[in-house]
HTML snippet that shows the backbone in 3Dmol.js (N, CA, C, O; Angstrom):
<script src="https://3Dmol.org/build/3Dmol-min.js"></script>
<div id="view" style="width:600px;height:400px;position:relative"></div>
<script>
const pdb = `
ATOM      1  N   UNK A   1       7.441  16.313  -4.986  1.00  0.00           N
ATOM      2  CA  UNK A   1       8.321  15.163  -4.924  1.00  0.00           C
ATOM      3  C   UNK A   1       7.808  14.121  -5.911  1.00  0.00           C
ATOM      4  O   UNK A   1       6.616  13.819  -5.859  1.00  0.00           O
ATOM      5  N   UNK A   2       8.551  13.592  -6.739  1.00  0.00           N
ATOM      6  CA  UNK A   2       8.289  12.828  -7.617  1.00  0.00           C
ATOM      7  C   UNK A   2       8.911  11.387  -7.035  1.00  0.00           C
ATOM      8  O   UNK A   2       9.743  11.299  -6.132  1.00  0.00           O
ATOM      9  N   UNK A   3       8.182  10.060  -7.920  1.00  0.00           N
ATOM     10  CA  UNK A   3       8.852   8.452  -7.395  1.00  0.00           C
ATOM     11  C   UNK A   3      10.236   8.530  -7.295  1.00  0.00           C
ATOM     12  O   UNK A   3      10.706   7.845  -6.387  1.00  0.00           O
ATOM     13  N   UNK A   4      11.287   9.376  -8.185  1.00  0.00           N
ATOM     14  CA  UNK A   4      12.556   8.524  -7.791  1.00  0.00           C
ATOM     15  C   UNK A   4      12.876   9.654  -6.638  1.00  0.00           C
ATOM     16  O   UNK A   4      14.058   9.560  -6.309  1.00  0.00           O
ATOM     17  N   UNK A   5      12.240  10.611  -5.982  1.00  0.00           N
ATOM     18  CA  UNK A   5      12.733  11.541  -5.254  1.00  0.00           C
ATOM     19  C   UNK A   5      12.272  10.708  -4.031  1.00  0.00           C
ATOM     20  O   UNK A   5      13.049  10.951  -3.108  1.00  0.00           O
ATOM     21  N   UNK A   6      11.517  10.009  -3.736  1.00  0.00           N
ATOM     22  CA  UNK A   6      10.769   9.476  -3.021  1.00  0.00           C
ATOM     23  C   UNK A   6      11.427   7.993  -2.530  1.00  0.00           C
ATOM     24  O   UNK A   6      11.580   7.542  -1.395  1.00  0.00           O
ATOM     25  N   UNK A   7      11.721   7.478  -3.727  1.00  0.00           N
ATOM     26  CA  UNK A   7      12.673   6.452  -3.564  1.00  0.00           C
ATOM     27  C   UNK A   7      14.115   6.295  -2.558  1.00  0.00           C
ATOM     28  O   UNK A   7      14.508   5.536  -1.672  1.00  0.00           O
ATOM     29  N   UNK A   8      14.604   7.481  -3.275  1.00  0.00           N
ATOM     30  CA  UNK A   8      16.036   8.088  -2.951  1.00  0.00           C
ATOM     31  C   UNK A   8      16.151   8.312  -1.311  1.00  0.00           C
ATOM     32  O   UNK A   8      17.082   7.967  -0.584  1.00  0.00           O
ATOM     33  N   UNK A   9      14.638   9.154  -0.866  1.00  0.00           N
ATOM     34  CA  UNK A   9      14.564   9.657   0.649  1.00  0.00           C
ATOM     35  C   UNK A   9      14.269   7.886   1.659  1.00  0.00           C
ATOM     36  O   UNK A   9      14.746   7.502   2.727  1.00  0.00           O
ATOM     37  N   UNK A  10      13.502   7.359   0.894  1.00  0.00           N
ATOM     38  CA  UNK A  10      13.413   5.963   1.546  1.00  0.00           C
ATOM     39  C   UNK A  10      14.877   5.030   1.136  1.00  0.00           C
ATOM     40  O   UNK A  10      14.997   4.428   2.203  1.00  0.00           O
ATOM     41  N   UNK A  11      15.344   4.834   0.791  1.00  0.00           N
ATOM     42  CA  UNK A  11      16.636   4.520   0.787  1.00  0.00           C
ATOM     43  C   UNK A  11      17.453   5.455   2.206  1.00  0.00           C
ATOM     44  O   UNK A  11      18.346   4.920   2.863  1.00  0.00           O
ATOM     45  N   UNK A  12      17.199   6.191   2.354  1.00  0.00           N
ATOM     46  CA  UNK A  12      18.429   6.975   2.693  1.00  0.00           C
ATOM     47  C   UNK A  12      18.297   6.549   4.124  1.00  0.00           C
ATOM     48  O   UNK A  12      19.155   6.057   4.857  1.00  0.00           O
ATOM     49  N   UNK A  13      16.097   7.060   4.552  1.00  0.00           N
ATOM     50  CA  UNK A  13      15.897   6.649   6.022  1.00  0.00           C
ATOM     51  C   UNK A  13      16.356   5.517   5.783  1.00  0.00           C
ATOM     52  O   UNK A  13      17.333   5.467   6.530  1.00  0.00           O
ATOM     53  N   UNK A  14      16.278   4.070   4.949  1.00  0.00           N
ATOM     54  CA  UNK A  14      16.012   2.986   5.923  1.00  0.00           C
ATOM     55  C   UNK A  14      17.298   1.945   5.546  1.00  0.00           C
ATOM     56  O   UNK A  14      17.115   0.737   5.695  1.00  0.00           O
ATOM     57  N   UNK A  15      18.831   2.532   4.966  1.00  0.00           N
ATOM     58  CA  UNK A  15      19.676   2.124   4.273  1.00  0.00           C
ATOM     59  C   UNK A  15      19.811   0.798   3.291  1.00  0.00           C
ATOM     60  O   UNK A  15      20.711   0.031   2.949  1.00  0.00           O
ATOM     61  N   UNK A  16      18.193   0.996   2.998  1.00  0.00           N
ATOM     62  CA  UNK A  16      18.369   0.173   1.639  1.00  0.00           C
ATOM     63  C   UNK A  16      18.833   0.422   0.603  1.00  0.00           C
ATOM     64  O   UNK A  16      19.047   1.630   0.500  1.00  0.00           O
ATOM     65  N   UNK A  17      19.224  -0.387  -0.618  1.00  0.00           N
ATOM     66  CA  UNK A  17      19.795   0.534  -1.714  1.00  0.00           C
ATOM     67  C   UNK A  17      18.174   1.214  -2.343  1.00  0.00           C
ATOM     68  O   UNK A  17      17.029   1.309  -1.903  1.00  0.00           O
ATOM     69  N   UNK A  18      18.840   1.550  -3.499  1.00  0.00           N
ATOM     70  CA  UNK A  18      17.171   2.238  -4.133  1.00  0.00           C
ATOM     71  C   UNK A  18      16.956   1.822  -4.800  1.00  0.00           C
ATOM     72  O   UNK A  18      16.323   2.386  -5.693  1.00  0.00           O
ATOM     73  N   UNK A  19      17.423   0.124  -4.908  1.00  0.00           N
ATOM     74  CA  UNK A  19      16.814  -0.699  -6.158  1.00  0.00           C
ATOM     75  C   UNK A  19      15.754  -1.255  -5.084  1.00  0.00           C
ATOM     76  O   UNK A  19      14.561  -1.281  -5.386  1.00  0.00           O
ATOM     77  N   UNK A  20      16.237  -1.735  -3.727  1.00  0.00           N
ATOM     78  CA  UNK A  20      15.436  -2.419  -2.799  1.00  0.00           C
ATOM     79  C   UNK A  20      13.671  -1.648  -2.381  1.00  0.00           C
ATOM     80  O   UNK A  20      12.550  -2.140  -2.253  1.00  0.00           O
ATOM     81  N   UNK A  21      14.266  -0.153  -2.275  1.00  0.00           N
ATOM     82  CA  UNK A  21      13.158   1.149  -2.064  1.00  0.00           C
ATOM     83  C   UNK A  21      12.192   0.833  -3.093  1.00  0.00           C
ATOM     84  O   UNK A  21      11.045   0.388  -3.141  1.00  0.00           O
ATOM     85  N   UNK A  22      13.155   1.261  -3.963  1.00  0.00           N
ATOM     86  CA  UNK A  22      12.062   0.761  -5.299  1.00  0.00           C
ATOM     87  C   UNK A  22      10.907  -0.491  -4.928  1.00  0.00           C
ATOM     88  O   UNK A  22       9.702  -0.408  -4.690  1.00  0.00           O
ATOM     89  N   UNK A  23      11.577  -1.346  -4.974  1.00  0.00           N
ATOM     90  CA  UNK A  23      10.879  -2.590  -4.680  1.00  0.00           C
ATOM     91  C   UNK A  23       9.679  -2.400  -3.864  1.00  0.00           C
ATOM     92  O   UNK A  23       8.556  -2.518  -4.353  1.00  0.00           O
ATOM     93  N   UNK A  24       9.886  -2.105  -2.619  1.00  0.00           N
ATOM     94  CA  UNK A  24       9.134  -1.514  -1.671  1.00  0.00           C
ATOM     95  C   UNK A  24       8.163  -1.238  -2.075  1.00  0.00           C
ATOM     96  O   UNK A  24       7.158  -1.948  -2.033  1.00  0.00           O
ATOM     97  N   UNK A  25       8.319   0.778  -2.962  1.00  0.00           N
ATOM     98  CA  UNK A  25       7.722   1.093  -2.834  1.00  0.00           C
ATOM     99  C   UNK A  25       6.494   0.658  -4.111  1.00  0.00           C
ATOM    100  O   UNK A  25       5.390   1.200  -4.158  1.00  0.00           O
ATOM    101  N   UNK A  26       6.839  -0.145  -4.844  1.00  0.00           N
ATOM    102  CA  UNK A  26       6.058  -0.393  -6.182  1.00  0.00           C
ATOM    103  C   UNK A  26       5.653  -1.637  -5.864  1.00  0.00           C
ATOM    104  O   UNK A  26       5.346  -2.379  -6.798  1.00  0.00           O
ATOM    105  N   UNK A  27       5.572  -2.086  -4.610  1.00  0.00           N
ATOM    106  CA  UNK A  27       4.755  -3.472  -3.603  1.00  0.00           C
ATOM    107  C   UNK A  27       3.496  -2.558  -3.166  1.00  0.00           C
ATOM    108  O   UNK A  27       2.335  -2.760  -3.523  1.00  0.00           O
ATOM    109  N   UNK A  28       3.975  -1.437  -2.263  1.00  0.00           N
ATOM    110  CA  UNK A  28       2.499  -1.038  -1.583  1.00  0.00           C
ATOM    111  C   UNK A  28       2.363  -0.373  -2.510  1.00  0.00           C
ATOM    112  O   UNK A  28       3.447   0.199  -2.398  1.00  0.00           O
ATOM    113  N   UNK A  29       1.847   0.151  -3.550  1.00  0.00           N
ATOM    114  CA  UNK A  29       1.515   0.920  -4.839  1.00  0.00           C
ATOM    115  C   UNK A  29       0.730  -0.327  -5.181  1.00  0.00           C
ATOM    116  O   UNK A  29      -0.483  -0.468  -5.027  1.00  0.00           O
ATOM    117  N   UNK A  30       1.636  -1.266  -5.695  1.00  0.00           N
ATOM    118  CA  UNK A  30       0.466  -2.195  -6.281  1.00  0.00           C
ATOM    119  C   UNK A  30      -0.378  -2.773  -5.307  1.00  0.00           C
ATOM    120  O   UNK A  30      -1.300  -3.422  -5.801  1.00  0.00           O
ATOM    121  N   UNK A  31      -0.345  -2.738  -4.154  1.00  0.00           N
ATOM    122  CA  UNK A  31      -0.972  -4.223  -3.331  1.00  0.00           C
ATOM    123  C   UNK A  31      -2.260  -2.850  -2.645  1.00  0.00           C
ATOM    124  O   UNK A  31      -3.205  -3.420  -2.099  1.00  0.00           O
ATOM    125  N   UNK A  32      -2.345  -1.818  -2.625  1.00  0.00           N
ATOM    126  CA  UNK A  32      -3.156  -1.114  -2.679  1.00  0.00           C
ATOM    127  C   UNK A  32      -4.058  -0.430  -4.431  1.00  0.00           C
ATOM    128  O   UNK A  32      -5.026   0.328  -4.377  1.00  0.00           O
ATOM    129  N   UNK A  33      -3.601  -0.800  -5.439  1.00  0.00           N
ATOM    130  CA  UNK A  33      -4.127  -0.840  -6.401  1.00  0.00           C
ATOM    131  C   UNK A  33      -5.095  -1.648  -6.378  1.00  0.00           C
ATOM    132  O   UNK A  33      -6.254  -1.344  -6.660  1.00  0.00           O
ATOM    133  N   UNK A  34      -4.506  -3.314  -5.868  1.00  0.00           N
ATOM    134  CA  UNK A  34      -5.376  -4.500  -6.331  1.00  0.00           C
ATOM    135  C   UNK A  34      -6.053  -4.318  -4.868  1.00  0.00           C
ATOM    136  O   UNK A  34      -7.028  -5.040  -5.073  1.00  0.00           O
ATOM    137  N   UNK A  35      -6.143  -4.080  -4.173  1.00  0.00           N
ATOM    138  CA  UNK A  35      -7.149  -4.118  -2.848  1.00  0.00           C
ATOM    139  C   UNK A  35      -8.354  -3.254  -3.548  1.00  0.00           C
ATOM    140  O   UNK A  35      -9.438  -3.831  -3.461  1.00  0.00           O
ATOM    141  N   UNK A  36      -8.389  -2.078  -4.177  1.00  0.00           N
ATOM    142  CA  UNK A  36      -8.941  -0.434  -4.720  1.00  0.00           C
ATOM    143  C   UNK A  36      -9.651  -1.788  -5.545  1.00  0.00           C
ATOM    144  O   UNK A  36     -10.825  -2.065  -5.301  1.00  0.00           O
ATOM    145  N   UNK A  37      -9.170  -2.282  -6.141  1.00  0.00           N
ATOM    146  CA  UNK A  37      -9.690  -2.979  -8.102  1.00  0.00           C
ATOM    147  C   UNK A  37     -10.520  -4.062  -7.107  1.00  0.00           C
ATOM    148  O   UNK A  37     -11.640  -4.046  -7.619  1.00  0.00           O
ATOM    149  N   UNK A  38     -10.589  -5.091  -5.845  1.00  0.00           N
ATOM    150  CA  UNK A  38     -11.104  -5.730  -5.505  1.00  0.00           C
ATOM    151  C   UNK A  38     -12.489  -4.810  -4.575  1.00  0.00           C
ATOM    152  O   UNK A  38     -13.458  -5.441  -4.153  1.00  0.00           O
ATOM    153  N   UNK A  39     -12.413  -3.927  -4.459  1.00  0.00           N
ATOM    154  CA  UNK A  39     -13.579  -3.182  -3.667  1.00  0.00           C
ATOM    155  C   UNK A  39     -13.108  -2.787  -2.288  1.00  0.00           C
ATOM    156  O   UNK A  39     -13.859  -2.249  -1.475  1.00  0.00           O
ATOM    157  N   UNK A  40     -11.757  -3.090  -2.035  1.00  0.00           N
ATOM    158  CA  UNK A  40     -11.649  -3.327  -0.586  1.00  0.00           C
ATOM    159  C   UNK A  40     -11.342  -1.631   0.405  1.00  0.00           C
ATOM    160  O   UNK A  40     -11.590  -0.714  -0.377  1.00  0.00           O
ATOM    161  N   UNK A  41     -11.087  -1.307   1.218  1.00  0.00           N
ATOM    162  CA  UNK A  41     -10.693  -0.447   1.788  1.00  0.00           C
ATOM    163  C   UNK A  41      -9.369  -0.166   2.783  1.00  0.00           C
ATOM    164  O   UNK A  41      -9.367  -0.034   4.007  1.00  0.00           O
ATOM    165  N   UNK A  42      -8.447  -0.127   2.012  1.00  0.00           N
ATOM    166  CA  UNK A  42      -6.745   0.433   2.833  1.00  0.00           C
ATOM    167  C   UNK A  42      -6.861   1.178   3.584  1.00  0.00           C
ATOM    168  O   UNK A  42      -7.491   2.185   3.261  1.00  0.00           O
ATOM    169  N   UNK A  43      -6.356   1.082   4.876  1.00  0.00           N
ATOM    170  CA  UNK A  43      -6.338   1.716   5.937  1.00  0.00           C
ATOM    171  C   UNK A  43      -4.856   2.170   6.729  1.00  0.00           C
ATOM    172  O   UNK A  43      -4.587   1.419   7.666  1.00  0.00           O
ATOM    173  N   UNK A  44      -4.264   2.832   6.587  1.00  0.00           N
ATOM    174  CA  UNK A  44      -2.842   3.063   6.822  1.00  0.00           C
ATOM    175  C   UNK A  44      -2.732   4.035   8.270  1.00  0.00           C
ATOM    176  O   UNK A  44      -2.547   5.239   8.089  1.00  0.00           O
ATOM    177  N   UNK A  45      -2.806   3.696   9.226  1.00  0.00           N
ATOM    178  CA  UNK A  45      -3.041   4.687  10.345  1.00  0.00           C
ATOM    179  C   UNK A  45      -1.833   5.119  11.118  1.00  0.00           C
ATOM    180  O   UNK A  45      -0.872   4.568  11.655  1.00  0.00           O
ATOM    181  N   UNK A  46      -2.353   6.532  10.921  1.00  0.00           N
ATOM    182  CA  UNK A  46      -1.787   7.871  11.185  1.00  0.00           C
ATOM    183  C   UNK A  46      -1.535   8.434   9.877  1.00  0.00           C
ATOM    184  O   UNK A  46      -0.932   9.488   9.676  1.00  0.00           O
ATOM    185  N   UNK A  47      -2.270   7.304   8.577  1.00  0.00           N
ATOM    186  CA  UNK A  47      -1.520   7.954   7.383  1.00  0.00           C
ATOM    187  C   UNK A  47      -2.845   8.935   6.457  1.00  0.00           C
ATOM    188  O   UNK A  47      -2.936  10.139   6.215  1.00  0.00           O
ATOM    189  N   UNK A  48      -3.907   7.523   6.063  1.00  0.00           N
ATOM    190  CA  UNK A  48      -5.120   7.482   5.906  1.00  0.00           C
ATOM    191  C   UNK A  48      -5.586   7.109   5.086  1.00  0.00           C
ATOM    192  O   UNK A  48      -4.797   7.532   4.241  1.00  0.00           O
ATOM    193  N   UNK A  49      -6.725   6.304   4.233  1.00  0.00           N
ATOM    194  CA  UNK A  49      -7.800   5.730   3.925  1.00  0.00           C
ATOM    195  C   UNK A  49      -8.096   5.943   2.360  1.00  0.00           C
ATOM    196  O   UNK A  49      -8.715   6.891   1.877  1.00  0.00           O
ATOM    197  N   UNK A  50      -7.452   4.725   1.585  1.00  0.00           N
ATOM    198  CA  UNK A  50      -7.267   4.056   0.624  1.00  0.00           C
ATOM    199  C   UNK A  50      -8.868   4.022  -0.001  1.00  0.00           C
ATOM    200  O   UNK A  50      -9.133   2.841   0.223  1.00  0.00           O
ATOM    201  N   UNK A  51     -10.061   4.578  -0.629  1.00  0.00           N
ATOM    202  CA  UNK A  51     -11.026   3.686  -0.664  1.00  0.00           C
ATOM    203  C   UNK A  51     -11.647   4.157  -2.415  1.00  0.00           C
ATOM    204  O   UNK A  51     -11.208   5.091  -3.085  1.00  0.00           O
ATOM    205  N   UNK A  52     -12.551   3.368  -2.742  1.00  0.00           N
ATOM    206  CA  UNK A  52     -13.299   3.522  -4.378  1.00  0.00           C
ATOM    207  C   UNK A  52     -15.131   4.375  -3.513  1.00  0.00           C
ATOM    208  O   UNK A  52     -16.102   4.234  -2.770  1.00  0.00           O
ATOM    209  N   UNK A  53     -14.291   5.304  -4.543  1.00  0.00           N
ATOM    210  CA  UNK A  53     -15.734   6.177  -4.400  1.00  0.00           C
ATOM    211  C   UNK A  53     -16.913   5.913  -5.972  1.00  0.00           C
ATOM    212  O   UNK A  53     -16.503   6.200  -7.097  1.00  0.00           O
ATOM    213  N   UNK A  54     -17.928   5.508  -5.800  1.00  0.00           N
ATOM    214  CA  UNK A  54     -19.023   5.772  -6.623  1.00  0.00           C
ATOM    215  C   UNK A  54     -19.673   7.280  -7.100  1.00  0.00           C
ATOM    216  O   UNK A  54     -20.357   7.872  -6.266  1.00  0.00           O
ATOM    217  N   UNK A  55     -19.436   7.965  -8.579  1.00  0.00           N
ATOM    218  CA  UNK A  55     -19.707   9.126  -8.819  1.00  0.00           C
ATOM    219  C   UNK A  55     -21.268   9.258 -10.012  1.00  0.00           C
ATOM    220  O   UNK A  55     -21.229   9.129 -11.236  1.00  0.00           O
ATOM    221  N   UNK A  56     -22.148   9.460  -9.408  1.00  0.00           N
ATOM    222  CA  UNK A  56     -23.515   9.474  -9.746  1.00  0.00           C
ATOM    223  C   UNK A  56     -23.300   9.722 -11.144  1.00  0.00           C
ATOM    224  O   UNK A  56     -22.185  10.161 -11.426  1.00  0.00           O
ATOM    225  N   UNK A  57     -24.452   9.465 -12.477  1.00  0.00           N
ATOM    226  CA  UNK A  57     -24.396   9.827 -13.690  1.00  0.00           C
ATOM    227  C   UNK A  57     -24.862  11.030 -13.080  1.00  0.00           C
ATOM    228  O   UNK A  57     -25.566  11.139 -12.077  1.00  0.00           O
ATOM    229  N   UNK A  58     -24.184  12.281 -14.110  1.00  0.00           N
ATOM    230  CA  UNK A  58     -24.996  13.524 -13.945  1.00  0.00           C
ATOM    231  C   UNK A  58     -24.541  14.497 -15.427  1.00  0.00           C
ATOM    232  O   UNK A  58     -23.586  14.394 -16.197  1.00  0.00           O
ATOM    233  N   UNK A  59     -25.744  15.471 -15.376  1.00  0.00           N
ATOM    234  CA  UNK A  59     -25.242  16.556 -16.315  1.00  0.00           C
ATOM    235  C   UNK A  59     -24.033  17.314 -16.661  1.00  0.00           C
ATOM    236  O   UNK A  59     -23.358  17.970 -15.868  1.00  0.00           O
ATOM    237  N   UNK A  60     -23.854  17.189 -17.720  1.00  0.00           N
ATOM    238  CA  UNK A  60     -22.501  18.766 -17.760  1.00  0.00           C
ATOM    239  C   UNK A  60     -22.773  19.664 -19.067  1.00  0.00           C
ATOM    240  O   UNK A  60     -23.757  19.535 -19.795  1.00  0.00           O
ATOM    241  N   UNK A  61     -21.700  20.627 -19.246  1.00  0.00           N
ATOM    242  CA  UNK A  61     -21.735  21.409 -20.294  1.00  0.00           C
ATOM    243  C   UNK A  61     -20.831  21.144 -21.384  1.00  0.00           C
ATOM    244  O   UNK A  61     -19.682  21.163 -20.943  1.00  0.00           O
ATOM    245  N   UNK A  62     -20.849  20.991 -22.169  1.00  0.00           N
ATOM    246  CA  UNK A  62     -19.662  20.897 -23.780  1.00  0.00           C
ATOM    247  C   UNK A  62     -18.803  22.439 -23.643  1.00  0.00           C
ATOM    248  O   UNK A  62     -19.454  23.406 -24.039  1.00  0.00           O
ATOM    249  N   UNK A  63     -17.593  22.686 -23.185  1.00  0.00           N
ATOM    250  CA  UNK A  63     -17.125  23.944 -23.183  1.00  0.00           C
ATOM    251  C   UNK A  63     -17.117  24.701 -24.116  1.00  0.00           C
ATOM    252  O   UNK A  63     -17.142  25.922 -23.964  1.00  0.00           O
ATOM    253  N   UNK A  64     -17.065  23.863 -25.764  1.00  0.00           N
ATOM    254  CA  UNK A  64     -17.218  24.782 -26.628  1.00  0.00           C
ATOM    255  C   UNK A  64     -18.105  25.271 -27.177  1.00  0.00           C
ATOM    256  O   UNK A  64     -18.097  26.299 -27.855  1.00  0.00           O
ATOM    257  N   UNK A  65     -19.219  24.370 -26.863  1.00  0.00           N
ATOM    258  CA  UNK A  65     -20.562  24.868 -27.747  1.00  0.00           C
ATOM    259  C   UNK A  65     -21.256  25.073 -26.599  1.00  0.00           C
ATOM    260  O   UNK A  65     -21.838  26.134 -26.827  1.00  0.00           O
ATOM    261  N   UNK A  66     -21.607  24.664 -25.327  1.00  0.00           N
ATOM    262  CA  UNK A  66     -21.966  24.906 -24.119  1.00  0.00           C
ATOM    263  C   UNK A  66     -23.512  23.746 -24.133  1.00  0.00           C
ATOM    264  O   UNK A  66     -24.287  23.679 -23.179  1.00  0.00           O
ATOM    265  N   UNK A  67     -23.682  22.842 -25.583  1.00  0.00           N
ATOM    266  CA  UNK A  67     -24.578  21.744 -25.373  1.00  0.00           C
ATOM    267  C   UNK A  67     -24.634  21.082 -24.430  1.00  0.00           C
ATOM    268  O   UNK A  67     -23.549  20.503 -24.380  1.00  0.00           O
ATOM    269  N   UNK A  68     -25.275  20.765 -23.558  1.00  0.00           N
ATOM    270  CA  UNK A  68     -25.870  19.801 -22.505  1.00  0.00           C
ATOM    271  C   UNK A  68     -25.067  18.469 -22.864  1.00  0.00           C
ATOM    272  O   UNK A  68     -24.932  18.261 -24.069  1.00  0.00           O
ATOM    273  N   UNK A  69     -24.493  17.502 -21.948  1.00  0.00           N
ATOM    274  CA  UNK A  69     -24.336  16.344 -21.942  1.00  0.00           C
ATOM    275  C   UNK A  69     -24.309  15.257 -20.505  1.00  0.00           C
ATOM    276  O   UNK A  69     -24.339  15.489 -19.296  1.00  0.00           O
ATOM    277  N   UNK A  70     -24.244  14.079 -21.260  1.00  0.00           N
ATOM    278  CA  UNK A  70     -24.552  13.745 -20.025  1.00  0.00           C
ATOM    279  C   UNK A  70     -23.133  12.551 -19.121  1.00  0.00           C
ATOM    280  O   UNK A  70     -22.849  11.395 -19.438  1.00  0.00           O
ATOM    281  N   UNK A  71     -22.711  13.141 -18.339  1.00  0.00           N
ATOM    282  CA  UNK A  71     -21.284  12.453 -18.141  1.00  0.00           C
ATOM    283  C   UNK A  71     -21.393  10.972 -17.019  1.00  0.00           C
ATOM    284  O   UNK A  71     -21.601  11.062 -15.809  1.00  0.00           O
ATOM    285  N   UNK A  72     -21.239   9.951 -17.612  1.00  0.00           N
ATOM    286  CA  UNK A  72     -21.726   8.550 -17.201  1.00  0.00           C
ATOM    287  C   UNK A  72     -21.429   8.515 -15.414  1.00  0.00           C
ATOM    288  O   UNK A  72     -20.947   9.527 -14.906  1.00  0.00           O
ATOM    289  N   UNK A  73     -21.658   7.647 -14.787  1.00  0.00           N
ATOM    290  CA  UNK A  73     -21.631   7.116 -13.676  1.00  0.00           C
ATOM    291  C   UNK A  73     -19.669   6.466 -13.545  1.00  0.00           C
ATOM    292  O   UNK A  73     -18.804   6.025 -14.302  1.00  0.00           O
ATOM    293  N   UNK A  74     -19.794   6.710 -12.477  1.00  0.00           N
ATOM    294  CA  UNK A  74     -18.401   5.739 -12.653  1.00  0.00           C
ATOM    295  C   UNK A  74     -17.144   5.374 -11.206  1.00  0.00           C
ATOM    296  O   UNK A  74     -17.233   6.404 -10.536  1.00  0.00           O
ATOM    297  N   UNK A  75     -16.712   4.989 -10.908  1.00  0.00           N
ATOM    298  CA  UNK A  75     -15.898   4.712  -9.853  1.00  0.00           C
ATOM    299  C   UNK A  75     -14.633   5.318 -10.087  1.00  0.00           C
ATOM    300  O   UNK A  75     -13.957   5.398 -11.112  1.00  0.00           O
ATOM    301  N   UNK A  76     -14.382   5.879  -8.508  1.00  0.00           N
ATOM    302  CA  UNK A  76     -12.985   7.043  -8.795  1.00  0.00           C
ATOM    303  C   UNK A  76     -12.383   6.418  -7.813  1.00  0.00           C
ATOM    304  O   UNK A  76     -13.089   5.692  -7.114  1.00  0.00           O
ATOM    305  N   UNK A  77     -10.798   6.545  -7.475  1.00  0.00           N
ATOM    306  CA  UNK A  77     -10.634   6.330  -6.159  1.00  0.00           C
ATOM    307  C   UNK A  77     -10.592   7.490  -4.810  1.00  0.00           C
ATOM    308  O   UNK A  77     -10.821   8.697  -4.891  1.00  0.00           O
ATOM    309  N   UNK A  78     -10.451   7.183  -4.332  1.00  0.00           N
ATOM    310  CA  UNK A  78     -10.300   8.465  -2.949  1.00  0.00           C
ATOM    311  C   UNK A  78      -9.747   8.557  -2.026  1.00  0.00           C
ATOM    312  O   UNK A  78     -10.094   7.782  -1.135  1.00  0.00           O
ATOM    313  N   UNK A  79      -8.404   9.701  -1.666  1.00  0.00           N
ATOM    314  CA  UNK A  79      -7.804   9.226  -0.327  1.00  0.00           C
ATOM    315  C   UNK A  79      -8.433  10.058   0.519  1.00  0.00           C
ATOM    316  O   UNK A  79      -8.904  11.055  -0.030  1.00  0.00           O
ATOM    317  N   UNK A  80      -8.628   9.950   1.925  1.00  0.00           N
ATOM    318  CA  UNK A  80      -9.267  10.678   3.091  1.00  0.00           C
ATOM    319  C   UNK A  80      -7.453  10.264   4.236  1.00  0.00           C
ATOM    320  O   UNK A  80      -7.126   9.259   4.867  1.00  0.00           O
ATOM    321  N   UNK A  81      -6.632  11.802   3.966  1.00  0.00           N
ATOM    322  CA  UNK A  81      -5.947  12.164   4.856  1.00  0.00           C
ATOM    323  C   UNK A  81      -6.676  11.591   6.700  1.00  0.00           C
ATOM    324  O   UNK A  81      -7.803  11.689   7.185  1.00  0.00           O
ATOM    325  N   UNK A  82      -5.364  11.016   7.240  1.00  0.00           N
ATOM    326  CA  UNK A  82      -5.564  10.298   8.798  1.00  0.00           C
ATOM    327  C   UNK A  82      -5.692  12.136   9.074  1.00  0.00           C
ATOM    328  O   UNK A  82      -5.621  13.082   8.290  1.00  0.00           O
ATOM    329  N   UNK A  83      -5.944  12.037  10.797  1.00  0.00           N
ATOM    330  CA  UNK A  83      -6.017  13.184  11.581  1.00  0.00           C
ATOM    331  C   UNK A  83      -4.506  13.920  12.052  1.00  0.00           C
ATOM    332  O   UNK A  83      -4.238  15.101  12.269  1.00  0.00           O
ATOM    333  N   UNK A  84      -3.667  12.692  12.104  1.00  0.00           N
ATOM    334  CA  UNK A  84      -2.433  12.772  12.335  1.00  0.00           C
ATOM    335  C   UNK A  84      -1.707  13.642  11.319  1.00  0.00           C
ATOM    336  O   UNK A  84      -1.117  14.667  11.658  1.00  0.00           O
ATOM    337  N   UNK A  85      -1.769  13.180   9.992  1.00  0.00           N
ATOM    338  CA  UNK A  85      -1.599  14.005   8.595  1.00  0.00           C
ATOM    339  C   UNK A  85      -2.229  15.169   8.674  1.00  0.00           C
ATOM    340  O   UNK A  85      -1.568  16.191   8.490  1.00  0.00           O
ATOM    341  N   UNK A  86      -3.316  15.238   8.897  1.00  0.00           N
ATOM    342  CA  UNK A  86      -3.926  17.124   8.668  1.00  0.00           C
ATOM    343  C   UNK A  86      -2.812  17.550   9.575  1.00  0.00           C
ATOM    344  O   UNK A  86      -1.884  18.279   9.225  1.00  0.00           O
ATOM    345  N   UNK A  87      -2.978  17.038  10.766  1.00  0.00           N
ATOM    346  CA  UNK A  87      -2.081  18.269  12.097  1.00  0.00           C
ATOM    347  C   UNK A  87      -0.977  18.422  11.664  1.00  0.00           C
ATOM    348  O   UNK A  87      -0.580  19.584  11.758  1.00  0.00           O
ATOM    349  N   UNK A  88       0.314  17.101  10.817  1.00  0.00           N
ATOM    350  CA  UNK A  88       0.998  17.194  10.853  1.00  0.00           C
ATOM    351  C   UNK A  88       1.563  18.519   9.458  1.00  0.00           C
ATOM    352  O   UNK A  88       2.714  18.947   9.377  1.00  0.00           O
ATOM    353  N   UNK A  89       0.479  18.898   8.583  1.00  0.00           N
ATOM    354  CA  UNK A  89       0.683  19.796   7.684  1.00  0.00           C
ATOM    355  C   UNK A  89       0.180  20.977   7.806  1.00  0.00           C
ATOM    356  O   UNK A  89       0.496  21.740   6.893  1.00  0.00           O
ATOM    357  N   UNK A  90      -0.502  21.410   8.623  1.00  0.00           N
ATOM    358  CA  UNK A  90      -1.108  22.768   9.321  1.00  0.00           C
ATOM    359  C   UNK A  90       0.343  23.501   9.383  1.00  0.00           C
ATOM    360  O   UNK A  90       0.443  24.633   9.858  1.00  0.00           O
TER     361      UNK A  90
END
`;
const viewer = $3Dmol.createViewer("view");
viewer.addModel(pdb, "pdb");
viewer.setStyle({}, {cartoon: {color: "spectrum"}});
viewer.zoomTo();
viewer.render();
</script>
């Protein structure tokens, strides 16, 4: 499912148009971006857990020449699926 497929289905549940969906949905997109960019941790329950993971400097390989390098430290984000979500996709 792609954004305007996504759009379209939230419009439909909640009879907004899909300019309004839109709106919506590019509010919690951003307002969980800038929470992620402030350090913070989103919590959406039954949904699940918005948070910035820290990824250690560590080694890797150059695929083509297979030289050693070394791939920097850096912040990723991370979602951790609610419990409700696993069951509900089993």
């Amino acid at each position: 499912m792609r954004k305007t497929d996504l759009i379209g289905v939230v419009a439909g549940k909640t009879g907004l148009s899909k300019r309004s969906a839109q709106a919506v949905i590019d509010a919690f997109v951003g307002s969980v971006q800038a929470a992620l960019e402030e350090g913070l941790v989103v919590r959406v329950n039954g949904f699940g857990t918005f948070e910035v993971a820290d990824r250690k400097e560590r080694l890797g390989v150059r695929p083509g020449t297979a030289d050693p390098i070394v791939i920097p430290a850096r912040h990723v984000p991370v979602f951790r699926p609610a419990r409700r979500l696993k069951d509900a996709v089993k």
